[in-house]
N, C-alpha and C positions, 0 to 999 in steps of 0.2 A: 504494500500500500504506500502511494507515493499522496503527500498533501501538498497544496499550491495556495497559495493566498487571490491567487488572478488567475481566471479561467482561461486568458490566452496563454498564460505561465505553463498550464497544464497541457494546450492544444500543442503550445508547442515542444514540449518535453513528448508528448505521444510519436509526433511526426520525425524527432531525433533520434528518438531508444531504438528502434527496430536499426536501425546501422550502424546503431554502436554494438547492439547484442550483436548481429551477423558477424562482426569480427573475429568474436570468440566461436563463429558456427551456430550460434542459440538464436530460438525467434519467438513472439509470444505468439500465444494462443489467442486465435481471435473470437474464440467460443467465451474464452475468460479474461478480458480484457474489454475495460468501459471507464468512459469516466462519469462519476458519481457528484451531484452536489452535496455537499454536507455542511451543516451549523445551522445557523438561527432561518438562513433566507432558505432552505433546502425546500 
């Protein structure tokens, strides 16, 4: 579970990790992979 204070903070951490994990050969699951709001405005 990754937390972001800024929703584009979050879009863009999504659009980056998939070619950082492929480095290592890893990729997410896109079955289990979302991004979620959470806190008071959820």
């Amino acid at each position: 579970m990754v937390l972001f204070e800024r929703e584009d903070d979050a879009h863009r951490f999504m659009r980056v990790l998939p070619r950082r994990l492929a480095k290592f050969g890893l990729m997410l699951n896109p079955a289990k992979t979302q991004l979620l709001r959470y806190g008071k405005q959820a």
